[in-house]
C-alpha positions as CSV (number, residue, x, y, z in Angstrom):
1,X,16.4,1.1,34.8
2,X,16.9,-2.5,35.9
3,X,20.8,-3.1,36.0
4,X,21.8,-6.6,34.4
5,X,24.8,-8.0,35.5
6,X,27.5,-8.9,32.3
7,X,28.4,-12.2,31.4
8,X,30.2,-13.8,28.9
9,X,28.5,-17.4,29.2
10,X,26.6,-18.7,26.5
11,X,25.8,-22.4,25.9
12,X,28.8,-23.0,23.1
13,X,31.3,-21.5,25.6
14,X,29.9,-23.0,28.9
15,X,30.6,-26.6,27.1
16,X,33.7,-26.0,26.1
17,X,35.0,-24.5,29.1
18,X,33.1,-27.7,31.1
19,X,34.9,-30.1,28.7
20,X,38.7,-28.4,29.6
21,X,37.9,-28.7,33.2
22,X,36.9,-32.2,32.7
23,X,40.3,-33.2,30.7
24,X,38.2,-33.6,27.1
25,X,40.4,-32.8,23.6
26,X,38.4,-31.1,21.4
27,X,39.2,-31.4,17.5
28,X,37.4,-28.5,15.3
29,X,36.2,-30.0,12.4
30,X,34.2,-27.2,10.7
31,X,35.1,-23.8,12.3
32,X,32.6,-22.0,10.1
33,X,29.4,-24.8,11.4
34,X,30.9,-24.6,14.7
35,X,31.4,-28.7,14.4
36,X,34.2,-30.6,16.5
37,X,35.0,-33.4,18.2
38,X,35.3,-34.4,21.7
39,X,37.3,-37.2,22.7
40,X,38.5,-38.3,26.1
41,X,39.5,-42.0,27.0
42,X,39.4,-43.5,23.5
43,X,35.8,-41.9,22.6
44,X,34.8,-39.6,20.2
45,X,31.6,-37.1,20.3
46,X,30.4,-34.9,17.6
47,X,29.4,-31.8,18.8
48,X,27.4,-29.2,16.7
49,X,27.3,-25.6,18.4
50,X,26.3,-26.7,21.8
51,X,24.3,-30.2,21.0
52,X,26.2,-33.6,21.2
53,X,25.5,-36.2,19.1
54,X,23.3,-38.3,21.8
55,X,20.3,-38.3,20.3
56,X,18.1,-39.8,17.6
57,X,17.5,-38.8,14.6
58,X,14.2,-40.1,13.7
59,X,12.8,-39.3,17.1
60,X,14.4,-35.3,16.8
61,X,12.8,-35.2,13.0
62,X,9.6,-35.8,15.0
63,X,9.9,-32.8,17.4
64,X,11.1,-30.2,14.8
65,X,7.6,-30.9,13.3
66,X,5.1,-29.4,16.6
67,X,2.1,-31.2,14.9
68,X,3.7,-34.5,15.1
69,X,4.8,-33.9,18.5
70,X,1.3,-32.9,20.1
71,X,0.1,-36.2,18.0
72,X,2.4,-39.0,19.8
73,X,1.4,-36.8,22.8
74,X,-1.7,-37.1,22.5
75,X,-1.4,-40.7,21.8
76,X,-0.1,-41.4,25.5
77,X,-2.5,-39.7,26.9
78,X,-0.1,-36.4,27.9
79,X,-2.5,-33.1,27.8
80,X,-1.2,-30.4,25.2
81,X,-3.6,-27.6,23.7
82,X,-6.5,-28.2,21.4
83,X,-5.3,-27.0,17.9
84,X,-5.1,-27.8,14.2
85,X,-2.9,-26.9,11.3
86,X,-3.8,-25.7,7.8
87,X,-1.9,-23.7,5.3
88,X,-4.5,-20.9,4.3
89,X,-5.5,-18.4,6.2
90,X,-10.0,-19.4,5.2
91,X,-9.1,-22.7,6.8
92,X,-8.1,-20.7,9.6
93,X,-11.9,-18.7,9.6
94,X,-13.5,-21.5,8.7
95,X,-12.4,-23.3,11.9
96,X,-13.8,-20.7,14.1
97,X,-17.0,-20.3,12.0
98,X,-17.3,-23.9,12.8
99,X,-16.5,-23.7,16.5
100,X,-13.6,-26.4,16.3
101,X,-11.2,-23.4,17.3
102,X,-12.4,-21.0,19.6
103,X,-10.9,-17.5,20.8
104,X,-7.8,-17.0,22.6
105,X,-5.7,-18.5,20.1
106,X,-1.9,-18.9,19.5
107,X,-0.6,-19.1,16.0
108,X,2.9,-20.4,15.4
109,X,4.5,-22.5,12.4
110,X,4.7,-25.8,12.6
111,X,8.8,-25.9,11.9
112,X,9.6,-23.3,13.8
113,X,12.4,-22.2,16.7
114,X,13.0,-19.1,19.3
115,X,9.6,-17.7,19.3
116,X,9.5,-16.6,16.6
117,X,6.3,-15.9,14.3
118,X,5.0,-17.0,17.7
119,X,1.5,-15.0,18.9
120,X,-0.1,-15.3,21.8
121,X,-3.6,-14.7,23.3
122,X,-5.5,-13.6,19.8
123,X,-8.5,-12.2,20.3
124,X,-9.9,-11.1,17.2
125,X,-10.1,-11.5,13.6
126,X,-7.8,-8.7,12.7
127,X,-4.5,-9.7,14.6
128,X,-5.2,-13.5,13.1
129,X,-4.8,-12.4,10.1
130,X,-1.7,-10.4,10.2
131,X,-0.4,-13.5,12.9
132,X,-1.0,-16.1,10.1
133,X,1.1,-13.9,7.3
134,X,3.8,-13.6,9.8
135,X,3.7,-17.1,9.7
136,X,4.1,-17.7,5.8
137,X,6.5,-15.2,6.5
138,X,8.3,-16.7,8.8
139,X,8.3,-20.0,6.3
140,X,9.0,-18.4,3.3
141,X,12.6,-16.9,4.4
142,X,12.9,-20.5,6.6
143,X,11.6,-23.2,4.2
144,X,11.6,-21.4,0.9
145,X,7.3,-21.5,0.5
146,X,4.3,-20.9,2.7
147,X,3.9,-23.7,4.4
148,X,2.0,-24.8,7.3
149,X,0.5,-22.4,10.4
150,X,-0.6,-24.4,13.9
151,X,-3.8,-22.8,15.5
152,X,-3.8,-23.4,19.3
153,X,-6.6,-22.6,22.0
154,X,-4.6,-20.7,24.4
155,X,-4.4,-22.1,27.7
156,X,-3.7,-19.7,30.5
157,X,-0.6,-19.8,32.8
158,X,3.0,-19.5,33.4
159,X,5.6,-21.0,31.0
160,X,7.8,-23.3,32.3
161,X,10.8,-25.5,31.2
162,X,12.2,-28.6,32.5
163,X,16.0,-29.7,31.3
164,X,15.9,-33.8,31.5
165,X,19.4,-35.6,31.1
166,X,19.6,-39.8,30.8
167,X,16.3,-40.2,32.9
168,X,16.9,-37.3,35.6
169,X,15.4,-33.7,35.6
170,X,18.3,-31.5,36.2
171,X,16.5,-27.7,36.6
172,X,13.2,-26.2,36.4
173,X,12.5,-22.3,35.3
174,X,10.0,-20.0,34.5
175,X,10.1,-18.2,32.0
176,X,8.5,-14.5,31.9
177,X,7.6,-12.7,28.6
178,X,9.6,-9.1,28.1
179,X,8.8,-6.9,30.1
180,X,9.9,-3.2,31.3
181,X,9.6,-1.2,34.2
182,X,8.4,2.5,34.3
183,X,11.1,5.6,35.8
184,X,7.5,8.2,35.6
185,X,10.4,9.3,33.2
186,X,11.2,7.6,30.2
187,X,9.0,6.2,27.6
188,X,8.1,2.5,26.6
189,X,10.5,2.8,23.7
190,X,13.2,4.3,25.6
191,X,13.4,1.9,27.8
192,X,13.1,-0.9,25.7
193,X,16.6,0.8,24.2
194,X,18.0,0.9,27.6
195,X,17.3,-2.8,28.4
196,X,18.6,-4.1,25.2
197,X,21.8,-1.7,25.5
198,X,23.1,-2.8,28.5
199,X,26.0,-5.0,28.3
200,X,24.7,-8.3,29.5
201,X,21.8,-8.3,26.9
202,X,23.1,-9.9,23.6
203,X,21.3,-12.5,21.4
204,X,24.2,-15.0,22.5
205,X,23.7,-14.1,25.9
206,X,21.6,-16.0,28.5
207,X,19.4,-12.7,28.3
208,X,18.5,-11.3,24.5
209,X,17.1,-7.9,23.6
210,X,13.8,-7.3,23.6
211,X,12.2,-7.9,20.0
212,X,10.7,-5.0,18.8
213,X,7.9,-7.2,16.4
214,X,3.7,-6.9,15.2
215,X,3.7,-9.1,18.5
216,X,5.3,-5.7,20.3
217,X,3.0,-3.6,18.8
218,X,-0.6,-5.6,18.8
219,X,0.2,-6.0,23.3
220,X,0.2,-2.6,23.2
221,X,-2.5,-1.3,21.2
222,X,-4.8,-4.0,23.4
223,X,-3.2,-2.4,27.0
224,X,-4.2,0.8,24.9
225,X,-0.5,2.1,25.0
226,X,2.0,2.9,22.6
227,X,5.9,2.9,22.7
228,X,5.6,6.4,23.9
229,X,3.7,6.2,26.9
230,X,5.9,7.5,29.7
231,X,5.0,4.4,32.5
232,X,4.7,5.5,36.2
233,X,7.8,5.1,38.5
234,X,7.6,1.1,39.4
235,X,4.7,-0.2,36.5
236,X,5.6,-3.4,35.2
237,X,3.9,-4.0,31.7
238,X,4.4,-7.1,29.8
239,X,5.5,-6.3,25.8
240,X,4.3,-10.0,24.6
241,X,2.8,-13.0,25.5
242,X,5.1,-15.5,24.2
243,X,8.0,-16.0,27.1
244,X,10.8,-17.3,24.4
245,X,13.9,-16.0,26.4
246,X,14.8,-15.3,22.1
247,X,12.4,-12.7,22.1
248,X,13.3,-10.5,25.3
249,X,12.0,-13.4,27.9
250,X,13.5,-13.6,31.4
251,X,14.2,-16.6,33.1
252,X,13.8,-17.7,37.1
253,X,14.6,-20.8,38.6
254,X,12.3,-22.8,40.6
255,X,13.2,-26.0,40.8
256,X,12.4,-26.4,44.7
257,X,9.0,-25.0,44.0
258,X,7.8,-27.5,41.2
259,X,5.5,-29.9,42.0
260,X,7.5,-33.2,41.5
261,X,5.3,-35.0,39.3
262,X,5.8,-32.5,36.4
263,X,9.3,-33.4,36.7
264,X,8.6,-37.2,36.4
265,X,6.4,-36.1,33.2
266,X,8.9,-34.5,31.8
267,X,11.4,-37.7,32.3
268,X,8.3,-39.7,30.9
269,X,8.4,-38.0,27.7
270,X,12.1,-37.6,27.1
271,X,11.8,-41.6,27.1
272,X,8.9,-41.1,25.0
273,X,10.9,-39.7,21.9
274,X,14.0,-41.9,23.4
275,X,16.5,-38.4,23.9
276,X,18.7,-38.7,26.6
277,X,19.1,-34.3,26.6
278,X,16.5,-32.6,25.8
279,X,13.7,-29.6,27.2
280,X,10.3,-29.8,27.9
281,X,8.0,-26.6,27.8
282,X,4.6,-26.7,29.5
283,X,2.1,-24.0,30.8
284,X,0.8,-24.3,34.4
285,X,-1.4,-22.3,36.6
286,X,0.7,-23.4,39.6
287,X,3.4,-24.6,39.4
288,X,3.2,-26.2,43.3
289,X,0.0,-28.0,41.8
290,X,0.1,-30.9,39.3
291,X,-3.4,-29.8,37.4
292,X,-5.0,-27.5,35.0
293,X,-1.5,-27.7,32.0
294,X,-0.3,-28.4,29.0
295,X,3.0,-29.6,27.5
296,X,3.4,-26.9,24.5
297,X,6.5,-28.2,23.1
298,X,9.6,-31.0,23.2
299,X,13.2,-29.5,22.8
300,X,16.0,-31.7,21.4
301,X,18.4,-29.1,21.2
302,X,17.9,-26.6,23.8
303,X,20.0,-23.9,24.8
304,X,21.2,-24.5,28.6
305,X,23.2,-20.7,29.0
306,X,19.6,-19.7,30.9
307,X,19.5,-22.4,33.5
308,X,23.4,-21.7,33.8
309,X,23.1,-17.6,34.6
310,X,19.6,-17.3,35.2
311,X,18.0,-13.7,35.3
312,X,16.7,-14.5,39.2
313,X,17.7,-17.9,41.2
314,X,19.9,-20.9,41.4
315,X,22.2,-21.5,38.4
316,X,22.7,-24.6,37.3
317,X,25.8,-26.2,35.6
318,X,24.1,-27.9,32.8
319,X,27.7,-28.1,30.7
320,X,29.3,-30.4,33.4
321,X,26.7,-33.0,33.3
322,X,26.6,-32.7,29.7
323,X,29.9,-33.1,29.4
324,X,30.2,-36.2,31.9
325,X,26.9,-37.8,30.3
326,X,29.1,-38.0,26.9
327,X,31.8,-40.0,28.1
328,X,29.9,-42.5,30.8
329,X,27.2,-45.2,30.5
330,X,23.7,-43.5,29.7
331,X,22.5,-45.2,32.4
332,X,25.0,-43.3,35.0
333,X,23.7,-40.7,36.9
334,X,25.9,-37.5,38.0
335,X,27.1,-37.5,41.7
């Protein structure tokens, strides 16, 4: 069994331990909403859980909604996947009858966060169907009805996320989908256990259980396993395809090996939807070479607590320059 180290640094605490170092009051407003102010030097900042109020509204209404997003993407001529949205699941076949959609396909809802309802990879009629009833699912305990589903041609590669603050791109990760590693002793379910047991797995910890989901269960049955398989001593098998760090993901730094141009993309589209903070998620095939990707989403409030304890490489303090970035010129940039 891996061994993961404990911490107690998520992205709520990291700030507010970033903004005593840095000489900032802090005023709780709400306690319950986790709402307070910062103020340091005559300025005030409104900060909800671990997001300051230095964004737009109009342009974060945007990229809660991922069909709107890939549209203004797609409008400056920024390559995201081929997909469509509908709110039936006989749009859904009729698309593939048709051959606008074509197999592997990734099914998520169009408001959604963290991965989840998220499905990767589908191959076949059967798992779209149960993918696109998670969905309304998903919507139904979110938004109250339905809604709408996004249908995606999945594009093959590692996921990857770049953290841009006021024009600069502070870390680069990738971002692995839960996995576990075989003893020849214990089974797939027992050591799912044993990951999510150990002290430094926690859903407000940079490293969250594994999610034990339909996702879970259609990998296996297509690997032709089942939660008890007993894996052979050093067997890596992946238990989803989606690499949300929500769902059991692991995240490894690697900044120095990024090619630089995604990292002036990423800049370009943070000025895009005009957010000084925010994440952008793309798949790449190599991440040394700037071809053959696709930005899959735009974060305006992304959790930093994985590029600050990372599960392999460099951390990074995101909650310092956050903290610095609300009190100085936009335009400053962090010595």
């Amino acid at each position: 069994m891996e061994i993961i180290p404990k911490t107690d640094k998520n992205s709520v605490g990291s700030l507010l331990k970033a903004a005593a170092k840095f000489g900032v009051e802090i005023e709780i407003l709400d306690e319950k909403a986790n709402l307070r102010l910062f103020k340091k030097n005559g300025k005030e900042v409104l900060v909800l859980e671990h997001v300051p109020d230095i964004i737009g509204h109009v342009p974060s209404a945007v990229t809660r909604d991922k069909v709107l997003t890939k549209r203004l993407l797609e409008r400056k001529k920024i390559p995201v996947p081929h997909g469509l949205s509908g709110k039936n699941i006989k749009y859904a076949l009729q698309l593939l009858a048709e051959g606008k959609i074509k197999y592997p396909l990734v099914v998520k809802p169009v408001k959604g966060s963290m991965g989840q309802a998220v499905s990767v990879a589908i191959k076949d009629e059967y798992w779209l169907q149960i993918a696109l009833k998670e969905v309304f699912k998903y919507n139904r305990r979110k938004l109250g009805k339905p809604e709408s589903y996004l249908i995606e041609e999945y594009i093959p590669g590692d996921d990857y996320r770049i953290l841009v603050l006021d024009g600069k791109a502070l870390t680069v990760l990738m971002r692995k989908p839960a996995y576990v590693v075989g003893d020849g002793k214990h089974n797939i379910d027992e050591l799912i256990t044993e990951y999510n047991d150990q002290p430094g797995v926690d859903k407000k910890q940079p490293l969250c259980p594994i999610t034990r989901d339909y996702e879970l269960e259609r990998i296996l049955v297509e690997a032709e396993l089942s939660e008890d398989t007993i894996l052979p001593n050093g067997k890596t098998v992946y238990l989803r395809k989606n690499a949300n760090i929500s769902t059991g993901g692991r995240s490894f730094e690697c900044a120095d090996k990024t090619h630089p141009e995604y990292k002036n993309l990423a800049i370009r589209i943070a000025k895009i939807f005009e957010f000084r903070f925010c994440a952008v998620d793309f798949v790449a095939a190599d991440i040394s070479k700037f071809e053959k990707f696709a930005i899959i989403e735009v974060n305006n409030t992304p959790g930093f607590d994985i590029h600050e304890v990372p599960y392999s490489g460099k951390p990074f303090p995101v909650a310092e320059h956050l903290i610095e970035a609300m009190f100085n010129d936009p335009c400053a940039t962090h010595q």
